[in-house]
N, C-alpha and C positions, 0 to 999 in steps of 0.2 A: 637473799634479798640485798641488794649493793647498791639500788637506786631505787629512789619511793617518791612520787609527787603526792606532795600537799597539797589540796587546794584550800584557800582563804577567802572569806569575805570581811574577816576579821571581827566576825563573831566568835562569841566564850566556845562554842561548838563547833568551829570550824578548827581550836586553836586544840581542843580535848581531842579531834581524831589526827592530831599533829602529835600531839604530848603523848598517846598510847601506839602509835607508829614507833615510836624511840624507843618503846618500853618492848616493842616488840623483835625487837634487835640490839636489845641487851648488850654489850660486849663484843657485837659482829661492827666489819666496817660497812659503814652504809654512807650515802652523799643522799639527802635529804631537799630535795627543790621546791620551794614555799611559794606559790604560784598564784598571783592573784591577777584576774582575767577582770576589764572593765571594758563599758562601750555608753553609747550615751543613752542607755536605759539603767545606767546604775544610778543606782541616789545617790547624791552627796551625804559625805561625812558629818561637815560641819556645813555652816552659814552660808551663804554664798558672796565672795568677794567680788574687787573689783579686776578681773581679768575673766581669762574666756572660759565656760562650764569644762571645755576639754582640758586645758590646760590645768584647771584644780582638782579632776578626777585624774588628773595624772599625777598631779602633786600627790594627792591624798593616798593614792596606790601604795608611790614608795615611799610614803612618811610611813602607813600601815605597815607596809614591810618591816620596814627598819625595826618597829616597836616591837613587831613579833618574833624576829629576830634574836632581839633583845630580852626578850619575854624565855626565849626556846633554848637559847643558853644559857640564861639561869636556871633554868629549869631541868637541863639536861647535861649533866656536866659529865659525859662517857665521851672521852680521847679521840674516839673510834668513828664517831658520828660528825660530820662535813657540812653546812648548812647552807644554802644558795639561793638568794631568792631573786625569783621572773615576778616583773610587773609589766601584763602586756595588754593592749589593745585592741579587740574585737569578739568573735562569740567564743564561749567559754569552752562548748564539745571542742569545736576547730583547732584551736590552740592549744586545748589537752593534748588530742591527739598527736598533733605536732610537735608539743615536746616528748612526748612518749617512744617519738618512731626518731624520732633527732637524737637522742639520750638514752635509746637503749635502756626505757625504764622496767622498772620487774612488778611493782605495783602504784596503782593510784590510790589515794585515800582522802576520807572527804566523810563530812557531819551527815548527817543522816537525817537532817529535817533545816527548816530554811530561816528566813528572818523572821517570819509571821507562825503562829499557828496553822494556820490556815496550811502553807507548805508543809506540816509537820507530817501530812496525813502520810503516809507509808514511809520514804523518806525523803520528800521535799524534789522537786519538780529537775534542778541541778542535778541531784543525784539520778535520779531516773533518765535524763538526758545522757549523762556520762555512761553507765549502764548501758543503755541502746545504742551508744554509735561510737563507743570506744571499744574498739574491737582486738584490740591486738595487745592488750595489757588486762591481768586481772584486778578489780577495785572492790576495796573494802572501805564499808561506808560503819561509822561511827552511831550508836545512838546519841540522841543532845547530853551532851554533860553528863554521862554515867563516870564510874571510877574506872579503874584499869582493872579487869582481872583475868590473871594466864589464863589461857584457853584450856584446859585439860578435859573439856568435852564438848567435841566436836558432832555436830550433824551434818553430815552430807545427802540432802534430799536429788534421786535419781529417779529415772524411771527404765535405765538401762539400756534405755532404744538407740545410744551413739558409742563406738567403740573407745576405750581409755586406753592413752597412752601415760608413757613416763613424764612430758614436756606436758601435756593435759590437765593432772593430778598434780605435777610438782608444787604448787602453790597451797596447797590441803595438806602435802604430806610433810612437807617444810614446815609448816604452823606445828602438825604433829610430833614431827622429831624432835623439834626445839621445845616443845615443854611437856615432851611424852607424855600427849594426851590418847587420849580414847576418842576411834572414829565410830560413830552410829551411821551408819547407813538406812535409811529409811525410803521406803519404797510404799508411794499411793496405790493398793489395790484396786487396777483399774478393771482386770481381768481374771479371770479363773487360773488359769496358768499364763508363764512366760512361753513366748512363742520360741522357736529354733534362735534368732537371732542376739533377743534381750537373755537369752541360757547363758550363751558363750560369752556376750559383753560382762555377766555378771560373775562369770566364772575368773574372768582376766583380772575384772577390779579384786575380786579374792586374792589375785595373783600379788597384786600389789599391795595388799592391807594386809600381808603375813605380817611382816615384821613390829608389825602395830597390835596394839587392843582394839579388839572392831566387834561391832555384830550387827546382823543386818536385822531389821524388824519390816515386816510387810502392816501397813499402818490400815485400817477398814474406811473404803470408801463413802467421805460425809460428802453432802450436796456441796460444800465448801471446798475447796483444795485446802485452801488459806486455814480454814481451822482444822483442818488436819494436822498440818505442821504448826500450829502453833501446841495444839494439844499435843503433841510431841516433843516439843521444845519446853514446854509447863514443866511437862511430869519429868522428864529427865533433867531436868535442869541442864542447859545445854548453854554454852559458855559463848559459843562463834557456831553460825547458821554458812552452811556454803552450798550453793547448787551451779552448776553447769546453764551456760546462759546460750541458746541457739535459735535457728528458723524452728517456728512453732511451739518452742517446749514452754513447761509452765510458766516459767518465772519473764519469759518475753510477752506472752498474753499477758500476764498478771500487770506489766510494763504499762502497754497500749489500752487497758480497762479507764472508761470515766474513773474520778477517785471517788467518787462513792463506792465501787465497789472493789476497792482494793482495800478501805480503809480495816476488813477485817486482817489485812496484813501488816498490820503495823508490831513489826520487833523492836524488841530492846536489849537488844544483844549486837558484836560487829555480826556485818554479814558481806561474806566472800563472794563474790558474784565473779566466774570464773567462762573468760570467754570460750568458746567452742569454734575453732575454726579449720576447714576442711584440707 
């Protein structure tokens, strides 16, 4: 990881999946870009003065910036880590993306619930945007204000039906190598057997989880996907949730669902959302 955007609204939870991003690149060099995206649907900070609402959502941007800045090098005082921060102008997907494919970025990270409650419900309306139409970077979204704690047990929820490569996986197994965790593989029994195809995909990822702690467990079909994998994430106490994000697979339904019924997917753990692209 050598490039990581942050994003900000310059909440306490925008600022904890900033502060666990550093933690997770310990002693590696990384350049860190603190990105905060405004338009005129953002609220103001403070009161409103006497000049133009645009012109004080732009002050208020990079006065934000700056604190956090300030805040991020106290807080992080590793040699190794580069801080840069973007205060820009218009919708927040758009301009992610934009810096992402400009800066050659390796991940996105971002809080996992919004300003309200209300947002909090799986993880806030931002993230689920970013998810769906950032396609070319993978993002790891923060629960609100949790602590930091190394990942040493990772779940990779699949269902085997797309081929793995090396550039596919690399962001799973990078998390793994750096703090020689354990991969669970977990797989919704949706069927009696795997067909010819989900065999061999499942045979390849074996191919690439030797050199790791791994085991795969076939989970039993509940009416829920969602309490599936949280019951699985319960009982193993599972550190970081990561699944594969594509056309049709669960975790893009689960995306596109009203939030009433996503709200039984609410984690409190990071969670890797790793795009899939052909």
């Amino acid at each position: 990881m050598k490039k990581i955007i942050a994003l900000t609204d310059f909440s306490n939870n925008a600022y904890n999946a900033l502060y666990q991003a550093t933690r997770l690149v310990t002693g590696e060099a990384c350049t860190f870009y603190i990105l905060n995206v405004f338009n005129s649907f953002t609220p103001l900070r403070s009161q409103p003065v006497k000049k133009e609402p645009s012109q004080q959502l732009e002050d208020e941007s990079s006065e934000g910036l700056e604190e956090v800045l300030h805040r991020i090098k106290r807080d992080d005082d590793d040699a190794d880590h580069l801080f840069i921060t973007l205060s820009k102008r218009g919708n927040l997907v758009d301009i992610t993306a934009k810096v992402v494919a400009s800066e050659s970025i390796d991940l996105v990270v971002m809080g996992n619930s919004g300003r309200s409650e209300i947002e909090a419900i799986l993880m806030g309306s931002n993230a689920l945007d970013i998810i769906s139409n950032v396609k070319k970077c993978p993002v790891l979204t923060v629960p609100k204000e949790v602590d930091f704690i190394p990942p040493k047990e990772i779940a990779f929820v699949t269902d085997f039906r797309h081929a793995y490569d090396a550039g596919l996986l690399q962001p799973l197994l990078y998390m793994a190598r750096r703090f020689n965790s354990k991969i669970y593989v977990m797989h919704i029994n949706e069927e009696e057997v795997l067909d010819k195809y989900q065999t061999m995909n499942r045979s390849v990822l074996m191919e690439y989880l030797l050199p790791f702690d791994h085991t795969f467990t076939w989970m039993p079909r509940f009416k829920n996907k969602a309490n599936s994998i949280n019951v699985f994430l319960e009982e193993l106490q599972i550190d970081m949730l990561s699944m594969l994000n594509y056309e049709h697979s669960f975790l893009e339904r689960m995306t596109r669902e009203p939030v009433l019924k996503r709200v039984a997917f609410d984690i409190n753990i990071p969670f890797l959302v790793i795009p899939y692209t052909d």
